[in-house]
C-alpha positions, 0 to 999 in steps of 0.5 A, spaced: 367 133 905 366 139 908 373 141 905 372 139 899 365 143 898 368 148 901 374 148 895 370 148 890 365 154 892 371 159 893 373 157 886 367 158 884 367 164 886 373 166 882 371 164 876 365 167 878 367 174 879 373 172 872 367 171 868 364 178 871 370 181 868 371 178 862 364 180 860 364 186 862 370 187 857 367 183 852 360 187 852 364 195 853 369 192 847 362 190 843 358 195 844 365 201 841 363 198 835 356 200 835 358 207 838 359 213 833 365 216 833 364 223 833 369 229 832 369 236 837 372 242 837 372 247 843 367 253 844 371 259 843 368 265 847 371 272 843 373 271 836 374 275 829 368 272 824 370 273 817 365 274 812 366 275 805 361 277 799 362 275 793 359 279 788 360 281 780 361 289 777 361 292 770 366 298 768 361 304 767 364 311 765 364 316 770 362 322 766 359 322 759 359 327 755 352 328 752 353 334 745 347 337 744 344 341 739 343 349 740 338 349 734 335 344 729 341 341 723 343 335 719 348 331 721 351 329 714 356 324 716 360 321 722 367 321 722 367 314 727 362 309 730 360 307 737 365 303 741 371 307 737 376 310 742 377 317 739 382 323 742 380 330 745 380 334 738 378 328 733 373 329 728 367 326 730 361 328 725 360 334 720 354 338 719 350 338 713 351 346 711 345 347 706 340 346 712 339 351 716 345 355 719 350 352 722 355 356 725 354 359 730 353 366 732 355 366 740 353 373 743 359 373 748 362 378 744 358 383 744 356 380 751 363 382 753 363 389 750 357 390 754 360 389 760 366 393 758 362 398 757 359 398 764 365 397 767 367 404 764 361 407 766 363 405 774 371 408 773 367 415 770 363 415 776 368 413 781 373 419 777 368 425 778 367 423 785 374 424 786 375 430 782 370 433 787 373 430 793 379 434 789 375 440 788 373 440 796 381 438 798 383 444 794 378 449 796 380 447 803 387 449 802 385 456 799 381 457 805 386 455 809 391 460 805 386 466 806 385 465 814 393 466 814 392 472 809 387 475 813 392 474 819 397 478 816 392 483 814 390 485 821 397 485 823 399 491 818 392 494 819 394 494 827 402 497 824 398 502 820 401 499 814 395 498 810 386 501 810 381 497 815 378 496 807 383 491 806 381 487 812 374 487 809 375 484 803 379 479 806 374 476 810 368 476 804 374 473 800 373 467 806 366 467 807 364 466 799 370 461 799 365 458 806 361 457 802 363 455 797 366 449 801 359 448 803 356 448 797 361 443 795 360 439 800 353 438 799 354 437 792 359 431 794 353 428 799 348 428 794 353 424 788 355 420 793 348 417 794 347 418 786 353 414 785 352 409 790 345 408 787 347 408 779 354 403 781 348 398 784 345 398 778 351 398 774 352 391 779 346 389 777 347 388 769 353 386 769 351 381 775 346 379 768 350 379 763 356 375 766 350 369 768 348 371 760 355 369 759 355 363 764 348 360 760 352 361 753 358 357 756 353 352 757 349 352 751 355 354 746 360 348 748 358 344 742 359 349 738 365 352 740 368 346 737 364 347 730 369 350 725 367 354 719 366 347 715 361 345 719 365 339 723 365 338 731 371 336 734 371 331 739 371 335 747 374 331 750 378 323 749 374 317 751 369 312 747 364 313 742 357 310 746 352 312 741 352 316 736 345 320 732 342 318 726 345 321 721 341 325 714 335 327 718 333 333 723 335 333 729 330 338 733 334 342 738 337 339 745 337 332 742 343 328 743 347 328 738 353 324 740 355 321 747 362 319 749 364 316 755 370 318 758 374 313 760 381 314 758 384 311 764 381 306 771 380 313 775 376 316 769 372 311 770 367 306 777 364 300 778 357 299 778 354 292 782 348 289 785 347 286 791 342 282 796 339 288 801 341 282 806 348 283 805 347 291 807 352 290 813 357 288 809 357 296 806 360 301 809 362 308 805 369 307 804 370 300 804 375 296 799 373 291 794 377 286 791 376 285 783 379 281 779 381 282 771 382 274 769 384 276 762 389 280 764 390 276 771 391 282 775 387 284 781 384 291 782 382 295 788 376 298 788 373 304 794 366 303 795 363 311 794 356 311 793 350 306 797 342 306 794 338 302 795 332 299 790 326 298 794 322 294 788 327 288 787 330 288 794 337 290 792 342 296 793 346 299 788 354 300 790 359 304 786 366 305 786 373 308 784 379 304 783 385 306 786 390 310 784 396 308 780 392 303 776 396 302 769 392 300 762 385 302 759 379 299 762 374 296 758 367 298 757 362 294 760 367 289 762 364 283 768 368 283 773 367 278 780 369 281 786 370 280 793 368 285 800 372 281 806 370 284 813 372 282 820 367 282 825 368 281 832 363 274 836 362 271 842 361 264 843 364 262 836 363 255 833 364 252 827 358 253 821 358 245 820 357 244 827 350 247 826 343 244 824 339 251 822 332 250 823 330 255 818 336 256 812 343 260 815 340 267 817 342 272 823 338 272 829 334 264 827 335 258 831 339 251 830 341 245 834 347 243 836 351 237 839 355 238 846 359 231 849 357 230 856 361 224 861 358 220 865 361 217 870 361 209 871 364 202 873 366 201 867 369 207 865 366 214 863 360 214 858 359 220 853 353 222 850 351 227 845 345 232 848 342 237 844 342 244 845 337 250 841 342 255 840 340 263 836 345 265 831 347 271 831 353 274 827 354 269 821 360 268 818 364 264 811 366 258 816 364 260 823 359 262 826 357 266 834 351 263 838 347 266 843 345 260 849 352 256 849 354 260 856 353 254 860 356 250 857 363 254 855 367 248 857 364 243 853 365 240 847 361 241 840 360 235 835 364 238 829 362 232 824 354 232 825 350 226 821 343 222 822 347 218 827 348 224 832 341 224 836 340 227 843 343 222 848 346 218 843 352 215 845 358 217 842 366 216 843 371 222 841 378 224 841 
């Protein structure tokens, strides 16, 4: 009897302790289908973060020549109109002769004749200096000359070939020649400082009139291409951005005509706008990659000038294009460009495995998931825990966070979604 029970407990126990096993399986094979399977990455602690800012460009000339008027005139017609390509030397517009006077009456000539003139007036003064400077040179050889003389004098005097008279007459001929050096030197000092003087002067008024020059050079350069007709030819090659109306006055130091000079990609910048956001992305020198979708090409572009526009919070950037860019730009032309910059991050993880609190902005915080492992009987757990972490370099893909050092060899949740909680179960691969 005892046996018999004691048979039936030991089996008992086994089936006991098989049942245990089998729904221990059963309940971890169950409940896998109820946990969310999760994808990971690895925390990267130093890594290159690219950045790209996209933004949009219009071809605007680099120079603009504005042709204004030195007096009032009639423009009679134009010979071209606005958007027209034209080349240095092309007629653009005539002048209505019977209004006013139109050629014009350039003093530079006379101007010129003027400095001449002056110039002449230095050469004299510099001359006569040197003639005294002769006169002088000449007097000291002539007394160098009666020295000697005297010398030989006193000798035949001594011989008894000659009288003492012409010993005397030999040193008054060298005391008036004495005196006439000292007088001639005396004279040269003072022309020399009235020289000095009067070439200043001479100095100052040709310095006037070569800035007299200087101003008409300016102020003539739309007539100096006017010819006896009446007719302006164009100063340089380019297109025609506005032109003034024509058979009215048009009052002195207006505009006639404005040609933008674009003959090639180097005649010519990129204008663009960008969010004061972006400023870190611009730096003087930086490349940027246009493209031209009507004539699929891409063209690169210099960054040269930053200023910023404080009322509506957006900077301005210009740039030149490369050189060796063939073909001629177009005006106006939109074109979508690219600025890529690497940046150095640590502690780099991925831009989908974060939840910002407050948009994608450099210094706001966000949540991310870790896995943790817990080690049991049936095996080892893994759960999702939350972790509050501060972006600090943003890039297009990833992005480097401040308040993952502790946790550099985790994994992080890459596929985040309303399922993933802190402290949620989860399975990975």
């Amino acid at each position: 009897m005892n046996s018999s029970i004691l048979k039936g407990l030991k089996r008992l126990s086994v089936e006991f302790i098989v049942l245990i096993f089998i729904l221990g399986f059963f309940s971890k094979t169950v409940s896998g289908f109820f946990i969310t399977e999760v994808q990971t990455v690895r925390i990267v602690k130093e890594q290159n973060i690219s950045k790209t800012l996209k933004l949009q460009g219009a071809i605007e000339p680099r120079e603009i020549l504005k042709v204004l008027l030195e007096r009032d005139i009639v423009v009679d017609s134009y010979f071209v109109n606005v958007g027209d390509r034209v080349k240095e030397g092309d007629p653009v517009f005539k002048i209505d002769p019977t209004y006013g006077n139109f050629i014009s009456q350039d003093p530079l000539t006379d101007l010129k004749l003027k400095i001449e003139n002056e110039e002449m007036k230095k050469e004299r003064i510099l001359w006569n200096l040197h003639r005294e400077e002769i006169s002088i040179d000449e007097i000291i050889d002539t007394l160098e000359k009666e020295e000697l003389n005297l010398k030989d004098t006193e000798i035949l005097h001594q011989a008894g070939a000659i009288p003492y008279a012409d010993i005397k007459r030999a040193k008054e001929r060298i005391k008036d020649i004495k005196a006439d050096l000292e007088k001639a030197k005396s004279n040269y000092e003072f022309s020399q400082k009235e020289a000095e003087i009067s070439l200043k002067n001479i100095d100052y008024i040709i310095n006037n009139y070569k800035i007299e020059i200087a101003h008409l050079n300016i102020k003539n350069e739309f007539y100096s291409t006017i010819d006896k007709d009446g007719i302006y030819y164009a100063a340089a090659s380019g297109v025609i951005l506005n032109v003034n109306n024509p058979k009215v006055i048009l009052r002195k130091d207006t505009p006639i005509v404005e040609i933008a000079e674009a003959e090639g990609y180097d005649t010519v910048k990129i204008v663009g706008y960008v969010n004061e956001n972006d400023q870190e992305l611009l730096e003087l020198g930086t490349s940027i990659r246009f493209r031209e979708d009507s004539k699929n090409k891409t063209l690169d572009v210099k960054l040269t000038n930053i200023s910023k526009i404080s009322q509506n919070r957006l900077i301005k950037i210009e740039g030149i294009f490369d050189e060796g860019i063939k073909g001629k730009p177009l005006l106006g032309s939109v074109l979508d460009g690219t600025i890529l910059k690497n940046v150095n991050g640590s502690y780099v993880i991925p831009k989908a495995a974060i939840i910002p609190t407050e948009g994608f902005q450099e210094g706001k915080s966000g949540v991310v998931y870790i896995v943790e492992a817990e080690e049991g009987v049936l095996g080892t757990k893994y759960t999702a825990k939350e972790i509050i972490i501060i972006m600090e370099t943003i890039g297009d893909l990833s992005v480097a966070v401040k308040g993952l050092e502790a946790y550099a060899e985790n994994l992080i949740i890459n596929n985040l979604s309303y399922k993933i909680k802190d402290g949620v179960r989860v399975n990975w691969k």
